[in-house]
N, C-alpha and C positions, 0 to 999 in steps of 0.2 A: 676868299669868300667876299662876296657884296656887303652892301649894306642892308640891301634887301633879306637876305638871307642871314646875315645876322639880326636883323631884327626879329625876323620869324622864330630865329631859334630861341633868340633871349625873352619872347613871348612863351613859345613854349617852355623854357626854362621856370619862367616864372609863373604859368598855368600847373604844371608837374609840382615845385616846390609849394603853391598853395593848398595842390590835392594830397600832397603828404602830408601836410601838417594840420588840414581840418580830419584826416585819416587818424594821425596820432592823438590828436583832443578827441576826437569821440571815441578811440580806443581807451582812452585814461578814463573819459566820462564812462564806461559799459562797462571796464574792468569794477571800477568805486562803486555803480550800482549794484554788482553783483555781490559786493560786500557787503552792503548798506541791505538786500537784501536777504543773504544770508543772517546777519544779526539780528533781523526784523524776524526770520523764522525761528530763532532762535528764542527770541525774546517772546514772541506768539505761545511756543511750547510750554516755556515756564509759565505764562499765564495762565493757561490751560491744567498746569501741575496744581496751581495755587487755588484756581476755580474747583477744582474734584477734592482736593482736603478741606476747602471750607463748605463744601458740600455737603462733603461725609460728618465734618461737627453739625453742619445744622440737621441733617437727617438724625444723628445723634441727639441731639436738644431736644428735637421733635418728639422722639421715642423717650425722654426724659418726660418732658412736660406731659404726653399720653399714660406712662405709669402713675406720675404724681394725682393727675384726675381721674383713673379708675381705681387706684388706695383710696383717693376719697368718695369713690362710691359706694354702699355696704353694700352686704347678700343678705338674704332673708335671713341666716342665722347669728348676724351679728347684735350686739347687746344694744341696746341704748344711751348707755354710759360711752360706749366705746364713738357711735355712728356725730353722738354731741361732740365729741373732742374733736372728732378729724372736721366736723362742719367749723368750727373755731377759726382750726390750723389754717382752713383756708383761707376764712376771714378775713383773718391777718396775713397771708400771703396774695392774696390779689391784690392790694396799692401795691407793692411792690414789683409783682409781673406786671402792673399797669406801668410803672414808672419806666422798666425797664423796656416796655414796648416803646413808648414815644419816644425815649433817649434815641431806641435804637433806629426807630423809622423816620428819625429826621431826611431830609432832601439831600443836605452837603454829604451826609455819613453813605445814605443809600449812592449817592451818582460816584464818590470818591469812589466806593469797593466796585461801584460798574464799571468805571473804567479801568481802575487798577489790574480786576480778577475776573469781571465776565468773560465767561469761555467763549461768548463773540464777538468778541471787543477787534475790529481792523486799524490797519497803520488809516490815517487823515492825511496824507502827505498830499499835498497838488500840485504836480510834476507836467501840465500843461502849459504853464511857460518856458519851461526848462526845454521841453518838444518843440514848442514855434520857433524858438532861436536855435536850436541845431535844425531844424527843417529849414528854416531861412537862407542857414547858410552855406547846405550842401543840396537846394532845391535843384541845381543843375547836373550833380554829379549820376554818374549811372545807375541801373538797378543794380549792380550784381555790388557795389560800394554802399546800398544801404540796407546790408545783412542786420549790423548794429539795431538801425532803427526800427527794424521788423521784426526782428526778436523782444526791445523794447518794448514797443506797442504790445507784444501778444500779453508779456510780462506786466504793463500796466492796466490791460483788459481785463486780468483775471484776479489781482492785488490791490488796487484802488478802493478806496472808502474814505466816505467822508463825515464828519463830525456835523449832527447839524442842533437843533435846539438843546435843549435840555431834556433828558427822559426818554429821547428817541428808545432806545433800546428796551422801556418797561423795567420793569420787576423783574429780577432771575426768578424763577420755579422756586428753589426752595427759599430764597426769601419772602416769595408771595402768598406762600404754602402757610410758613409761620406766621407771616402777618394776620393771612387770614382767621389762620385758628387760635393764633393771642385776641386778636376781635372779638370773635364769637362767645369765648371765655369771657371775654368782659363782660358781655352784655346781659349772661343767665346770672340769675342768682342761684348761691352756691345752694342753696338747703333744698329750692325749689327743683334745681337742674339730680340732683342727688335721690333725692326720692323719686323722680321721675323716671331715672335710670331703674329704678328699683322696680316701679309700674310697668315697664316695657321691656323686663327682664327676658329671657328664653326658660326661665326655671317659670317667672308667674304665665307664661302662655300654656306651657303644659298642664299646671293646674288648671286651665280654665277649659282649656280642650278635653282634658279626662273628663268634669266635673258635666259637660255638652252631653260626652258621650253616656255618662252613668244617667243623667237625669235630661230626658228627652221631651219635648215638648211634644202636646198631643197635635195631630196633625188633622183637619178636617172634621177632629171631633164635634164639631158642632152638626156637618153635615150628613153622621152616619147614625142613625140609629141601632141600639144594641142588638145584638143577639136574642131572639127568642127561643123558648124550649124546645118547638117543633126542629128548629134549625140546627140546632145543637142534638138533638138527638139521630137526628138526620147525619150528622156531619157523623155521628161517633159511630153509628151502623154501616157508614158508607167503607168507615176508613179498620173498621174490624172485620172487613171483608176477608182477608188472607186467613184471621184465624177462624172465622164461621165456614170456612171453606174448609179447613183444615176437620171439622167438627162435622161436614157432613152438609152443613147448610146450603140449598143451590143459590148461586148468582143470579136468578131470577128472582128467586123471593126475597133478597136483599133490594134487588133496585126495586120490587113493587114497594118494598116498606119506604125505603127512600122517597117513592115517590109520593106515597098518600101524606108522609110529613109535611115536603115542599108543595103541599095542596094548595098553599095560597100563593106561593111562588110561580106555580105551574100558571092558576086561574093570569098572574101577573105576564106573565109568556104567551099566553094565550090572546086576551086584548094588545101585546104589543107587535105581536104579528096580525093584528086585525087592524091594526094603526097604518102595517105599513103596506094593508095588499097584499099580504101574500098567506097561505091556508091556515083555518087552525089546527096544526101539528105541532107538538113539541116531543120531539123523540128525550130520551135517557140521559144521552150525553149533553144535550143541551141544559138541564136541569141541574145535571154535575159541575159543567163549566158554572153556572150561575151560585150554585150552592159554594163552588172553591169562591169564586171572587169574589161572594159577600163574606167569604169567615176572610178574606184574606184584606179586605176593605177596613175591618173593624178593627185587625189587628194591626195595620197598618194608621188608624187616627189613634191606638194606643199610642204607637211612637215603636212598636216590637218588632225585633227585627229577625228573623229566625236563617239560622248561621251553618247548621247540618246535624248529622243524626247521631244516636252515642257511637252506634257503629260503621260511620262512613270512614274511608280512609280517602283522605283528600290528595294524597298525592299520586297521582297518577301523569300517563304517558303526556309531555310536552312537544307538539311537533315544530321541531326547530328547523327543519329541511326543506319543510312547507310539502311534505309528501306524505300523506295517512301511510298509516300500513293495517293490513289485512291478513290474520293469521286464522286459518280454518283448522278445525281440528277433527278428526275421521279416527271411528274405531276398527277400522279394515284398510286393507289394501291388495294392491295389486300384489302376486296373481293370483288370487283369492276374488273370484269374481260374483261377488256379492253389488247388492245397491249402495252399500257405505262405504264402499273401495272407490267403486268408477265414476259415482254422481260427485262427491266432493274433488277430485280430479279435474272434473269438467269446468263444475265450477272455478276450481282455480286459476285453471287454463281461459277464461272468457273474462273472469276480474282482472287478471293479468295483460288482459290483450290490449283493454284499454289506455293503459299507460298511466293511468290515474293514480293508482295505487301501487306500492307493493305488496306482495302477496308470498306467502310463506303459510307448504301446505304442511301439517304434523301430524304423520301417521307409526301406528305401533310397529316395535320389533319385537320379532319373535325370537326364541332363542332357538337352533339347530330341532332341536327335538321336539319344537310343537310347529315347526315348518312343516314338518314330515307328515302332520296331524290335520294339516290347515290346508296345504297348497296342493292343486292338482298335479298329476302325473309325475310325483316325487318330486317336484321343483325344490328347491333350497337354493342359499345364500347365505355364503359364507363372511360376510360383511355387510354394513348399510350401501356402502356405495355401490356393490353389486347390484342391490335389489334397486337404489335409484334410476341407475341406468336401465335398466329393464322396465321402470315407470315408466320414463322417458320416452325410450323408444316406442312400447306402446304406444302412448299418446300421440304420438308423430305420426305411426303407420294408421291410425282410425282417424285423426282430425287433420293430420297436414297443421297442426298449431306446435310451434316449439315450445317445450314448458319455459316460458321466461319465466320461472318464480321458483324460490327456495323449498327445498323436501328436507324433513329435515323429522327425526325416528325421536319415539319417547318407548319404554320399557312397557310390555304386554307381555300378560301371560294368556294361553288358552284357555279355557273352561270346555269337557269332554258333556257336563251336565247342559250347559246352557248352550254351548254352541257359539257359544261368544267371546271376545277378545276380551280381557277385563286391565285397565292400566296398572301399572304397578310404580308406585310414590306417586310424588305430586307431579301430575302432570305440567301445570301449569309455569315452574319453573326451566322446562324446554323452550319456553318461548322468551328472549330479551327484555329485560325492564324498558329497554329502550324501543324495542317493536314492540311492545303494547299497547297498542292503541286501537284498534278492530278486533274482535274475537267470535267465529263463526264457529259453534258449536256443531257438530251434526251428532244426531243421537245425543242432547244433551241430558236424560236421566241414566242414560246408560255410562256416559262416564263421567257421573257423580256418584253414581250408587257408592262407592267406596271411597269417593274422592279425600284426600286428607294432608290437605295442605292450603296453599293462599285463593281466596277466594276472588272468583272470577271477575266478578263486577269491581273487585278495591284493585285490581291489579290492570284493567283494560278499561275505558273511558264506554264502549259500547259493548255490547254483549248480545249475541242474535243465537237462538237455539232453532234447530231443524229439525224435528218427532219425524221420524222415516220409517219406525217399526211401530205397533200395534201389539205391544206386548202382550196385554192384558186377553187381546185372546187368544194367545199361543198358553198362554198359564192358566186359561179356562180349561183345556183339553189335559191337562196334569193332573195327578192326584192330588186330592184337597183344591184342586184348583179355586173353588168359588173363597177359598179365605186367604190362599195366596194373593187372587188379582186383586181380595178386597185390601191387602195390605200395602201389594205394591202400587196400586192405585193414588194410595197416599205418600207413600215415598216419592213418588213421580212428581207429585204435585209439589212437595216439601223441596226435592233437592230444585228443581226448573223454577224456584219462586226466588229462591234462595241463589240460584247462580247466572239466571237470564236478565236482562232489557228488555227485551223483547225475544217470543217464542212463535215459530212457523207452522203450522201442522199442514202437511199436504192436503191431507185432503178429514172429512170429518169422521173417516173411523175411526181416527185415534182417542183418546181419552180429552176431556175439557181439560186444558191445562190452563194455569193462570199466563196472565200478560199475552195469551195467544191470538192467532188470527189464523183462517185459514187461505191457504194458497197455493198452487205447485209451482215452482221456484223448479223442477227439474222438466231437462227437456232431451229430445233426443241425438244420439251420436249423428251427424252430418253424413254418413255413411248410410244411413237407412233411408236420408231423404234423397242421396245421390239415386237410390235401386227405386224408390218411387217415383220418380223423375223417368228414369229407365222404361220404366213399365208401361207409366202412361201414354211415353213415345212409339211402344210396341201397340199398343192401343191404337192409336192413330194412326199408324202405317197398316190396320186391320190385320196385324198379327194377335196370335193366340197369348196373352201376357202369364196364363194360370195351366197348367197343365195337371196341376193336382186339386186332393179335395179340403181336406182339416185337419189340423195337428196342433198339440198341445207341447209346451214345452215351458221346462220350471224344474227347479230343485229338486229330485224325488223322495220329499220329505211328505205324512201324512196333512201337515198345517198349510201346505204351499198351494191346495186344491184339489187332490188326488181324490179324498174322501169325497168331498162333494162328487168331484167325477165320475167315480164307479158309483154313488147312488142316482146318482141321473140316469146314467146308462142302464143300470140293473133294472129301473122302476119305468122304464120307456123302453125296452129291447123289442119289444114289437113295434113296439111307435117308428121305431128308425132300422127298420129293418135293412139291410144293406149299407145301414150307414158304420165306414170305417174311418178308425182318427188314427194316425202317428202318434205319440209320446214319444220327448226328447228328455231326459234327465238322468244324472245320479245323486245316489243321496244315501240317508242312512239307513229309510224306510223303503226301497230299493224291492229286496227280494221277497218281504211282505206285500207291498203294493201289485206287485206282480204276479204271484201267487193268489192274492184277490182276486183279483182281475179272471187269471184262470178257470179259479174255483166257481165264478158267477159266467163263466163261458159268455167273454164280453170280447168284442172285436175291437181289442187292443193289441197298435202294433207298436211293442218298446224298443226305444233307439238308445244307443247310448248321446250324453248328452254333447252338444256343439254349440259354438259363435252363433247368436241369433241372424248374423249378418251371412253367416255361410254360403254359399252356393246352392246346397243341396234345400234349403229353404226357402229360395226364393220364388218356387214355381207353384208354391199353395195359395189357395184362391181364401182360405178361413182359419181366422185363428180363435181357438177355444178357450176359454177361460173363466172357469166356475169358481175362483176362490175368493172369499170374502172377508179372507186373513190379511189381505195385502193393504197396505195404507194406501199408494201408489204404484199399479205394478207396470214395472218399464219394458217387459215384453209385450204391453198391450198398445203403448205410445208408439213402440217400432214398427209393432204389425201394422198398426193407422198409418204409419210414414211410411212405409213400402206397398202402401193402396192397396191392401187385403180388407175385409170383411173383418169385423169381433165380433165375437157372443161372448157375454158378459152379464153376470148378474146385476141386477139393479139394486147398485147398494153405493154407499157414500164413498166406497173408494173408488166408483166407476165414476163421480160427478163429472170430474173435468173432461172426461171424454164425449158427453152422453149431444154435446154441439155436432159433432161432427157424424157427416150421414150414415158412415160403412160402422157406425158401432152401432149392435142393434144388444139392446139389454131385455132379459126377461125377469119378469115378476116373481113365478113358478114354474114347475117342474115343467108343466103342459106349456107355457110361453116358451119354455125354452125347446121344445120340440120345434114348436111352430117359428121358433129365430132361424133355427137352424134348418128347417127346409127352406127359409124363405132366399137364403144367404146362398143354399145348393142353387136355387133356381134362377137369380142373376148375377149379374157383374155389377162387380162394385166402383162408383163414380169417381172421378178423377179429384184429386184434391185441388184448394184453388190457393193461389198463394199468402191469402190472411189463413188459409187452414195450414199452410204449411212454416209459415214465420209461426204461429200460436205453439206450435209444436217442436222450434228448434230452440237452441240453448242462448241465441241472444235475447229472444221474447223471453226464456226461463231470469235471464240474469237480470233485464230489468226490469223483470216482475218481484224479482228479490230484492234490488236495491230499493224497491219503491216501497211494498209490503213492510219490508225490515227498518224501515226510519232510516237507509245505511246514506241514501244520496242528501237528506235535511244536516244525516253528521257531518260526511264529507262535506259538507257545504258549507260549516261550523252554525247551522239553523238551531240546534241545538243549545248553543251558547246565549245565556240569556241576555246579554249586550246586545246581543242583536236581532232580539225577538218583540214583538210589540211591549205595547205598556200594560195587558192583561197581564202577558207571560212574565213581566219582570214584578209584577204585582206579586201573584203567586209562589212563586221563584224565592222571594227575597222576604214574603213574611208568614209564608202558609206552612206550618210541621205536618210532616207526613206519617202517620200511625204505621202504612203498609211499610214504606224503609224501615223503620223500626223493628216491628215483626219481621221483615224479609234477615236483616242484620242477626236479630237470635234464632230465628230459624236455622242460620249459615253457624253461628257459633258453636250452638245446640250439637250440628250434624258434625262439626269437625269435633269437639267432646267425644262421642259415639263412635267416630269412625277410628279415633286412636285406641279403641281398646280391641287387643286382637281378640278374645272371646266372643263379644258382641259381633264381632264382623266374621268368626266362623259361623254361628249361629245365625246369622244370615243369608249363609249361603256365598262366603267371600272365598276365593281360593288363598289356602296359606300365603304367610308371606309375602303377600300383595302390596300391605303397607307401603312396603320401600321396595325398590329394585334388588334382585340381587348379584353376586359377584361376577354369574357368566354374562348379566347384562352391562356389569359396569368393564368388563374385559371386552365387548363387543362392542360398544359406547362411547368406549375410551372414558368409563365417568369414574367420580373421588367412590369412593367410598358412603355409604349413603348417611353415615352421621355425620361426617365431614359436609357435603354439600348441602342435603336439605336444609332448607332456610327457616328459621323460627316463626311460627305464624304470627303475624303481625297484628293480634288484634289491640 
C-alpha cells in the first residue's frame, strides 16, 4: 500500500470513528430523553390526580358555604325569634369567612397551588440550545442518520412550554368560582340580603299570581258604558230562544222582539252605513252580532272572563296526526235500497276521495231474522264482513270509486210499525275516542229518538245532522196523526238541539229545526249522467233518443205518491185520454194500490220494481212524480241527469230542481194536465255542463262542506286563536244561555230514555236499550253491562 492510499484510508478511518461516536452521544442523548420524558408524563398525571381531589374539596366547600346561606334564609313559616338568631349567627361569621377569604386569596398561596396542581400546568424546559449544538455537529451527516433528531423535534413540537410572567395561567375555575361567591357574600348585608330572599321567594310569587287572578282589574271601564234595560232584555229573549221554541214560540216573533229592543241600536247601524255609502239595511244577524259584542265588551271592562258551560265536556278529540277524521252515521244500508243506505255511501265515497280526511262510514246490523224482513229478494248475511264486501262491490260497479274508507256495523233492530231501523245501545260508543273528531249524522232525530248513552257534541268536536225524511207527514196520514206529529214535532226539535252543531234540511219540507239551514248536500250516481251524456249524443247524430212515453217509479207505499197519483188521474181521465203511464215498484201497499187503480179503471200499467239505471228505463221520454211526502226525491234528480222531462208538483221539495228547464211543476190538478201535454208534445233540451256539475255528487260535497261549517273546521277557522278580535271577544267573555239549555235538554232526554216503560210507551221496540246477545255473538261485542260506558256527565 502507498502512501497515498494509506492516507485515504486513515482519513476514512477517522471520518467512520467520528460518525460512530457522534452516533453513540446522540443515541445516549435520545435514550436520557426518553427517560426524562417519561418521568415528566408521569409527573403530569399525578398533578392531574391532585388538581380533581382538590377540586372535588372545593366543589365540596362550595356546597358547604351554599347550605350555610340558605339555613339562614327563613320561609314564610318560620318564627321571629328563630329568623333574629340565625341573622346573629351570621353576623358573627362573616369577619371570619372575610378573614378566611383574604388569607386564602393571597398571590404567593394562589400561583404556589397553580403551579404545583393546575391541571394545565406544562414542563418550562428550553431545549433549544441542546438542538443547535447536536445540529452543529452532525449538520453534514445524512438523512437516514438524523432519525434521532426528527423524532426529537416532533416530540419537542408537541411538549414545549414555557413559564412567562406571573399569573399567565389566571384563576383555575373553582378557585375563581369561590372567590367570586366569598365576594359577593361580603358585600350584602346579612338581614337585608335575607329578607330579600324571602321577597323574591317562588312561595310569595304564587301568592301574588293567584291574588292577579281572583281580583282583576277593570279593563276599559272608563270607555264602556253599562248596560241598559232594553239591551238586557234583548240579550235575555234572544238567548231563551231554544226554550220559547220548545213552548211553541216562532223564531220570528222572537227576532221581531229583539229587534224593537235594539231600536236605538238599529237607528245606530243605520247612520253608520249611511257614514259609509253604502244602503240603509241592517238585516237580523247584523243586530245580533252587535247585541253579542256589546254584552261581551262590558263584561269584558268588568275584568269577567267566561270559562264554559255546567254541562260542556271539554275533553274531546286531539288531532295529533294532523288528519281530521270524519265518521258518518246512516240508519240503513245496502241492499236495502232506500235514500239513507245509498246517499250516505256516496257521501263517504267523495269525502274519502279527497285525501283530506278519513272517513269511517257506521251503518246498522241486522240480526238473521229482520234481514229476511228488510232486504230484497231474501238477501242475508251471515256476518258483517259479508255484508261489507257486497257494500263495496256495489260502490265499485255504479261509481268506478274504491271505498277507501272504513264500514264499520252498530246493533239495529227493525220496527215492522214504522218501517224503520231503530239502534240498539249507545251508538255512539262504535266510533273511537280517538276518531272522534267529525260526526255526520244522517237522519239525526231518527237516531236520537231512543238514544241513551254519551252525548254527541261532548264526545266529537263538530257535529252536522242531515233531515232526509219528512216524518211529520208520513204521521199526519196515521191514526190520531194530528197529535202524534204535534208531539213528535217537539221531540225532533228537542233531541237535533240537544245532539247537533249544525243541522242540513234538504230542502224546506221538512219541519224548522233549530241550528238549521237549508241545502241539498245530495247529488246523483255518475251512472245517470254517463246515460245523459249518451242520449244527448243520440240527439245529435238525429237519432230517436225516447222511444217511450211516462212512468212513474217509487216504493209502492200509499205516502211515496201513489195517492196523489190515482187522484190526478181519476179526477182528469177525460183530460188525458189515451194518456198511458208505467209504475215501477214494490211495497207494502202493493195489492191495495193496485186494486185502486182497477176499481177507478185507470190506465195503469204495474211493473215490478227495478235499478232506476236499468236498461228497460232508459228509452222514456217523462218522468211522473206527484208526491209531496218527499223531502228530496232522488228519482227525480236522475230522471233530470238522463235528459228526460219531470212533472212535479210545485212544492218545497221540488225547489232545487225548479232551475233546470226539463222540470216542468204544476200548481193544480188542471196545471198538471196542461205539464203533461206540454212534456207529450216536445223534446226535452240538452243539459249544459253547469246543469250537469250542479247535479253531481262533487257540486253535492262541496255544497256540504261549505253549508255545514265542515271546511272553516277542517281548516281549524273554528278555533278561537285564530279567529279575529270580535270572535275572541265573545268566545272568551260572553255565557251562552242556549249551551245551557241544549246541555239539560241532552241530560233531561238521557233521564227519560233509561226508563224502559217510558220508552215502550213511546213507541220503542223492547230491548232496544242495550244490544242483545245474538248481536253481541255477531259483533263479537262484551256483554252490554260490561262494555257500555257510564255516562259521563
Amino acid at each position: 500500500m502507498d502512501k497515498g492510499s494509506q492516507t485515504t484510508a486513515a482519513a476514512a478511518g477517522t471520518t467512520t470513528t467520528t460518525t460512530t461516536s457522534n452516533s453513540s452521544a446522540f443515541s445516549f442523548i435520545s435514550k436520557g430523553w426518553r427517560e426524562v420524558r417519561d418521568s415528566a408524563d408521569a409527573d403530569l398525571q399525578l398533578m392531574k390526580d391532585r388538581a380533581i381531589t382538590f377540586k372535588n374539596l372545593a366543589a365540596s366547600f362550595d356546597r358547604e358555604i351554599e347550605n350555610l346561606i340558605q339555613s339562614a334564609t327563613p320561609t314564610f313559616s318560620v318564627p321571629a325569634i328563630r329568623q333574629s338568631s340565625e341573622i346573629d349567627f351570621m353576623k358573627k361569621l362573616q369577619p371570619k369567612i372575610s378573614e378566611f377569604r383574604r388569607v386564602y386569596s393571597a398571590p404567593e398561596i394562589s400561583r404556589r397551588v397553580m403551579e404545583k396542581w393546575g391541571p394545565r400546568a406544562k414542563l418550562g424546559i428550553d431545549l433549544s440550545r441542546i438542538r443547535s449544538a447536536i445540529v452543529a455537529e452532525v449538520d453534514e451527516t445524512e438523512e437516514e442518520d438524523m432519525y434521532g433528531i426528527v423524532e426529537f423535534n416532533k416530540f419537542k413540537k408537541g411538549r414545549r412550554a414555557r413559564f412567562t410572567e406571573e399569573g399567565q395561567f389566571g384563576d383555575w375555575e373553582p378557585i375563581r368560582a369561590l372567590k367570586t361567591r366569598l365576594r359577593e357574600f361580603e358585600k350584602k348585608n346579612a338581614s337585608v340580603e335575607i329578607f330579600g330572599g324571602f321577597k323574591n321567594s317562588e312561595f310569595v310569587e304564587k301568592v301574588k299570581s293567584s291574588l292577579k287572578a281572583i281580583i282583576k282589574e277593570p279593563r276599559e271601564s272608563k270607555d264602556v258604558p253599562p248596560l241598559d234595560v232594553p239591551e238586557l232584555l234583548a240579550y235575555l229573549v234572544r238567548q231563551s230562544g231554544p226554550f220559547l221554541d220548545q213552548l211553541g214560540v216562532r223564531r220570528d216573533l222572537c227576532d221581531k222582539i229583539v229587534e224593537s229592543l235594539c231600536s236605538k241600536r238599529k237607528n245606530q247601524l243605520v247612520l253608520r252605513s249611511l257614514a259609509e255609502g253604502e244602503p240603509p239595511t241592517v238585516d237580523s244577524d247584523k243586530i245580533n252580532d252587535e247585541l253579542d259584542l256589546r254584552i261581551a265588551s262590558v263584561l269584558q271592562s268588568t275584568g269577567h272572563c267566561y270559562e264554559g258551560g255546567f254541562w260542556t265536556d271539554f275533553v274531546k278529540h286531539d288531532v295529533s296526526d294532523g288528519k281530521r277524521h270524519v265518521a258518518i252515521v246512516t240508519t240503513a244500508s245496502l241492499p236495502w235500497m232506500t235514500g239513507t243506505a245509498v246517499n250516505p255511501l256516496f257521501r263517504a265515497a267523495y269525502l274519502a276521495k279527497s285525501a283530506k280526511q278519513k272517513v269511517t262510514l257506521l251503518v246498522p246490523w241486522l240480526c238473521r231474522s229482520d234481514q229476511e224482513l228488510v232486504y230484497p229478494n231474501n238477501l242475508t248475511f251471515s256476518s258483517p264482513e259479508e255484508q261489507e264486501n257486497y257494500i263495496r262491490n256495489w260502490l265499485e260497479e255504479r261509481t268506478g270509486l274504491k271505498a277507501d274508507f272504513k264500514i264499520s256495523f252498530y246493533p239495529g233492530k227493525f220496527s215492522k210499525e214504522r218501517r224503520s231501523i231503530i239502534p240498539a245501545g249507545d251508538t255512539s260508543q262504535f266510533i273511537p275516542s280517538k276518531d272522534a273528531d267529525i260526526c255526520i249524522l244522517e237522519e239525526p232525530e231518527h237516531l236520537n229518538w231512543y238514544h241513551h248513552g254519551k252525548r254527541w257534541t261532548d264526545k266529537f268536536n263538530h257535529v252536522v245532522g242531515i233531515v232526509h225524511t219528512n216524518y211529520l207527514e208520513y204521521i199526519k196520514r196515521e191514526k190520531n196523526g194530528a197529535l202524534q206529529a204535534f208531539l213528535v214535532k217537539h221531540i225532533n226539535n228537542w233531541v237535533t238541539r240537544a245532539y247537533c252543531h249544525k243541522v242540513l234540511r234538504l230542502s224546506a219540507a221538512t219541519q224548522d229545526l233549530p241550528k238549521s239551514v237549508i241545502c241539498n248536500v245530495h247529488g246523483v250516481n255518475p251512472k245517470f249522467l254517463k246515460i245523459g251524456e249518451k242520449v244527448a249524443e243520440e240527439r245529435e247524430l238525429g237519432q230517436q233518443a225516447f222511444s217511450k212515453g211516462a212512468y212513474f217509479l217509487g216504493k209502492m207505499v200509499w205516502a211515496k205518491g201513489y195517492r196523489e197519483l190515482i187522484d190526478l188521474l181519476a179526477k182528469h181521465k177525460n183530460d188525458l185520454d189515451g194518456f198511458k203511464l208505467d209504475v215501477y215498484g214494490n211495497g207494502e201497499d202493493a195489492h191495495e194500490v193496485q186494486s185502486t187503480a182497477k176499481r177507478l179503471n185507470l190506465s195503469l200499467n204495474f211493473l215490478k220494481g227495478r235499478d232506476h239505471a236499468d236498461d228497460s228505463l232508459h228509452g222514456y221520454k217523462i218522468f211522473i212524480n206527484p208526491s209531496v211526502s218527499d223531502v228530496l226525491c232522488t228519482a227525480t234528480a236522475e230522471a233530470l241527469a238522463m235528459g228526460k222531462f219531470v212533472v212535479c208538483a210545485d212544492h218545497p221539495s221540488n225547489e232545487f230542481f225548479r232551475s233546470f228547464p226539463n222540470c216542468l211543476t204544476y200548481k193544480s190538478s188542471e196545471d198538471f194536465v196542461a205539464k203533461v201535454k206540454e212534456a207529450l208534445a216536445n223534446e226535452p233540451q240538452p243539459l249544459t255542463p253547469e246543469q250537469i256539475y250542479n247535479l253531481s255528487w262533487e257540486a253535492a260535497t262541496q255544497r256540504f262542506v261549505e253549508y255545514s261549517e265542515l271546511d272553516r273546521v277542517l281548516n281549524n277557522e273554528h278555533n278561537p286563536a285564530k279567529a279575529g278580535p270580535k270572535i275572541i271577544a265573545k268566545s272568551s267573555s260572553l255565557p251562552n244561555l242556549s249551551e245551557m239549555v241544549d246541555g239539560g235538554l241532552a241530560f233531561a232526554h238521557y233521564c227519560l230514555t233509561g226508563n224502559e216503560l217510558l220508552r215502550l210507551c213511546t213507541g220503542a221496540i223492547p230491548g232496544t236499550r242495550d244490544y242483545d246477545k245474538q248481536h253481541c255473538k255477531d259483533l263479537h261485542l262484551l256483554p252490554p253491562q260490561v262494555e257500555n260506558p257510564i255516562y259521563g256527565w
